[in-house]
MARLUMLUM-502784 format. One line per field, with one value per residue (C-alpha): residue in one letter; x, z, y. Coordinates in steps of 0.02 Angstrom, whole numbers, always signed. Each point is the difference from the previous one (the first is absolute). Layout:
REM MARLUMLUM-502784
aa c(A/...)
u c(X/...)
w c(Z/...)
v c(Y/...)
END
This chain:
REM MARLUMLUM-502784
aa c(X/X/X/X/X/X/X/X/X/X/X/X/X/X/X/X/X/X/X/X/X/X/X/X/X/X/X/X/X/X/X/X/X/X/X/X/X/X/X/X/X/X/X/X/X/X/X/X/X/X/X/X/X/X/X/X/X/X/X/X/X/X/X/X/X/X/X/X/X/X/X/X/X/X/X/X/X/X/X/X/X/X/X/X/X/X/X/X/X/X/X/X/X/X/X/X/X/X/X/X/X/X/X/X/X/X/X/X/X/X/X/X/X/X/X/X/X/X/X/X/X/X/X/X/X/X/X/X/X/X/X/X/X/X/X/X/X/X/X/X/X/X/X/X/X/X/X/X/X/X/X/X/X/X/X/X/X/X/X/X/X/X/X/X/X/X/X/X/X/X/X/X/X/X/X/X/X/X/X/X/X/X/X/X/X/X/X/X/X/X/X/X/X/X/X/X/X/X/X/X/X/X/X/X/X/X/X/X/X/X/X/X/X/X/X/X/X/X/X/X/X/X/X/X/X/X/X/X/X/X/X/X/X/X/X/X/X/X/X/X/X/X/X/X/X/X/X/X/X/X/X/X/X/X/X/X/X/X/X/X/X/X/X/X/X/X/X/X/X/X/X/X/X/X/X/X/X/X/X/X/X/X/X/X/X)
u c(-4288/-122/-10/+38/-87/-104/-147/-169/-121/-154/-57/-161/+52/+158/+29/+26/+110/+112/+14/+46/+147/+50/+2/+113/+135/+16/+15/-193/-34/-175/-88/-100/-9/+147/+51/+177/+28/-67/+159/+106/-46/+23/+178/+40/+31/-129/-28/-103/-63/-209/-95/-128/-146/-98/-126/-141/+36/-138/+3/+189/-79/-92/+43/-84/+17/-37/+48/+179/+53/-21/+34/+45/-25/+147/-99/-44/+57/+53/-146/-133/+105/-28/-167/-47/-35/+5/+155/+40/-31/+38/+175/+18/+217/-60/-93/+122/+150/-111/-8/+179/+11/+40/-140/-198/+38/+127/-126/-167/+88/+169/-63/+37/+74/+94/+101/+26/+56/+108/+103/+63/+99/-66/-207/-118/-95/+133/+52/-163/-2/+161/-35/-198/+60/-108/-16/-34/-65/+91/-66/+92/+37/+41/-174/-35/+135/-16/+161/+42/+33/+156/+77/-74/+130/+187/+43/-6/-127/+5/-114/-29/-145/+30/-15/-163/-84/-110/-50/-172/-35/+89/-71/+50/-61/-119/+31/-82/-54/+99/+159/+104/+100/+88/+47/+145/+117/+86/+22/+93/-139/-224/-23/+186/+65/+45/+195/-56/-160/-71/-146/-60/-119/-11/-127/-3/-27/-109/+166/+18/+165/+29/-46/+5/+93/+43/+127/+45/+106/-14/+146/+123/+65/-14/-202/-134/+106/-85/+103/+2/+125/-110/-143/+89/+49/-202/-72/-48/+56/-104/-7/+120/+144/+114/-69/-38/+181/+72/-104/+44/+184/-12/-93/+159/+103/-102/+4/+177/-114/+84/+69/-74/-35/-156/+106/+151/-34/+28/-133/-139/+57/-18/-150/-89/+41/-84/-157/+9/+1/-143/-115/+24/-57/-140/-68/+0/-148)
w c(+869/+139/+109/+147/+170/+20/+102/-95/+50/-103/+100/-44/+19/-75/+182/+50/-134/+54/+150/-47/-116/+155/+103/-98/+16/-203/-7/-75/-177/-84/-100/-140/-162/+54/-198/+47/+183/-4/-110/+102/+142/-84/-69/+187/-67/+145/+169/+109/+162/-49/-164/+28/-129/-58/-89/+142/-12/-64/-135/-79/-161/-66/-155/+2/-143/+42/-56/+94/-96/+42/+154/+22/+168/+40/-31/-164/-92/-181/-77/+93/-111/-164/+26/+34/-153/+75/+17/-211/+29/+190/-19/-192/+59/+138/-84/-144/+148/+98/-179/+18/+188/+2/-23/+17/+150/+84/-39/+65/+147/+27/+62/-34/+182/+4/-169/+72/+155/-79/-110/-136/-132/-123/+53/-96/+127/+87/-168/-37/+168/-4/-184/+42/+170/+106/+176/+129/+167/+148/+171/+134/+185/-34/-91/-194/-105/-212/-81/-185/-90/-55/+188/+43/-87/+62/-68/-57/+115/+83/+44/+153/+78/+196/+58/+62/-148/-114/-178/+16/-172/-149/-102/-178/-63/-107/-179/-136/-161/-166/+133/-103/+75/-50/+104/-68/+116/-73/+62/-38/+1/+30/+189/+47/+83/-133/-57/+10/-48/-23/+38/-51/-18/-57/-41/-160/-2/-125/-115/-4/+111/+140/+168/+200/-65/+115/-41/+99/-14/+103/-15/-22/+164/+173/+15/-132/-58/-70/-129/+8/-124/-153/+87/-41/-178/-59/+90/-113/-150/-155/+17/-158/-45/+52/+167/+39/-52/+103/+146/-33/+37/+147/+69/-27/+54/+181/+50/+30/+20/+91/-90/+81/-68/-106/-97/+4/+48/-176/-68/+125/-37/-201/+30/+116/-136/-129/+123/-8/-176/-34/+156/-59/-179/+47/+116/-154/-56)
v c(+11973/+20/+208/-17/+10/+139/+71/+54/+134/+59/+166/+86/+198/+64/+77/-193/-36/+154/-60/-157/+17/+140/-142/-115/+146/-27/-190/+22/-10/+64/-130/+73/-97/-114/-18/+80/-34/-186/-55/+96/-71/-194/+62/+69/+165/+77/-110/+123/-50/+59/-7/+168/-61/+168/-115/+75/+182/+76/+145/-47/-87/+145/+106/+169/+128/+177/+189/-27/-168/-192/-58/-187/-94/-95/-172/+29/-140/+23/-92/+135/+119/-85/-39/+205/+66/+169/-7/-6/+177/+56/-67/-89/-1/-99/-111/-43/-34/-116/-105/-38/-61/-193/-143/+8/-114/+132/+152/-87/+6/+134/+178/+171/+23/-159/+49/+164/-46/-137/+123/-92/+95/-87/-5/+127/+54/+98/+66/+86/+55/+106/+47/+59/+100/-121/+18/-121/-7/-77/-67/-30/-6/+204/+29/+45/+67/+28/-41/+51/-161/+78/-7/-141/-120/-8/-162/-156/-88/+150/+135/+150/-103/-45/-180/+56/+102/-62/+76/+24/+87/+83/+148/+20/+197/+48/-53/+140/-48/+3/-51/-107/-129/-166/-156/-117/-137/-174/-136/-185/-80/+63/+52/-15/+173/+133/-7/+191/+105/+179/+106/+154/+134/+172/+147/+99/+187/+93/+30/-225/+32/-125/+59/-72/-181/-126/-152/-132/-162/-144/-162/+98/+67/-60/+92/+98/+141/+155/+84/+167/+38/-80/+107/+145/-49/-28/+123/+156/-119/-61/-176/-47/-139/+140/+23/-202/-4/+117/-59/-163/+60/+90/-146/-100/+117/+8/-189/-110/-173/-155/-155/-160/-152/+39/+127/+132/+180/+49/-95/+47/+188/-23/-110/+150/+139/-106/-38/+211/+8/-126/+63/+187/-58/-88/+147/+116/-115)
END
């Protein structure tokens, strides 16, 4: 199918493309990669009245690596994150995640912002977002606000940005050395979206007992979920089959995932506690 009609604009300051998705009183869409809204728009699942290119904003491709984490400009495309080998050790969970997101074709082109901004339950990028705490910075016709990643998703397709906000960055924290971590989703078939997946990090304290972990899920609900409850069950724990086990558990015991038509609830829930179990295992390496 062909999009339908729409008006384009290319503006050079982000204050100009503010204004213009203000103007458009939220029949204005941003255009960043285009690798998720471009087949929306041919399947008429979006028809806004104005395309808002970024593709002149200055300063939204950059990565930067400092002593409060990586930050990621909205326009960094997923192949800029592959090809920064500072990065194996900034943010190695961010690296491995980025492996897994659909074809060379889709990540020489699809952005950090865009896939954020999109909110699919199923993408990886918001899933290490909500599992690494990230923030991200909003403008809009209101100014600058930071929004934990964890608030930032209410839905399916859904998120707390305005019609006239724009990510302009996200900021994943600091990431120590020794942090182990493990990054596991499946799929039908290489680069579809993940029947469900699972990140993870953690610390280890002088006594080898789990400290400060972070789990999340994505495909499995309607948005990222962090999982608080298998938090609880590793931390202060020796990483052993008894503990993957019993995290593994509670993990299944904190999601209820839909039945569609890729596969039942039941299956994505099983198929998430084993991600767990493999993910946890493979950290202890």
């Amino acid at each position: 199918m062909k999009p339908p009609a729409f008006d384009y604009a290319s503006p050079n300051t982000i204050a100009e493309a503010v204004a213009l998705l203000g103007s458009r009183k939220g029949n204005a869409k941003v255009l960043a990669g285009g690798q998720s809204l471009m087949p929306m728009l041919a399947f008429r699942l979006a028809a806004p009245e104005l395309l808002v290119d970024l593709k002149r904003l200055k300063g939204l491709d950059r990565i930067e690596i400092g002593d409060d984490g990586v930050r990621l400009g909205a326009r960094v495309r997923w192949r800029d994150i592959e090809a920064d080998q500072r990065l194996t050790t900034a943010h190695p969970l961010l690296c491995e995640g980025i492996k897994h997101v659909a074809h060379y074709q889709i990540r020489n082109r699809g952005t950090v912002g865009g896939s954020l901004a999109h909110a699919d339950p199923s993408a990886e990028m918001p899933g290490i977002a909500v599992t690494c705490d990230a923030e991200l910075t909003i403008v809009g016709g209101t100014g600058t606000r930071v929004v934990a990643a964890g608030e930032f998703f209410l839905g399916a397709l859904e998120t707390s940005l305005a019609p006239d906000e724009i990510i302009t960055e996200v900021r994943l924290p600091p990431w120590p050395a020794g942090r182990r971590w493990g990054f596991l989703e499946f799929a039908r078939r290489k680069g579809d979206f993940a029947m469900a997946g699972v990140a993870l990090h953690y610390d280890i304290d002088a006594q080898g007992r789990i400290v400060d972990a972070h789990v999340g899920v994505i495909g499995v609900a309607d948005r990222p979920l962090r999982l608080s409850a298998v938090e609880r069950v590793l931390n202060g724990g020796v990483l052993d089959d008894a503990l993957i086990a019993a995290a593994s558990t509670a993990l299944s015991q904190s999601i209820d995932p839909p039945t569609d038509i890729h596969a039942p609830g039941a299956y994505r829930a099983s198929l998430a506690a084993t991600l767990l179990t493999r993910a946890l295992g493979k950290s202890a390496a």
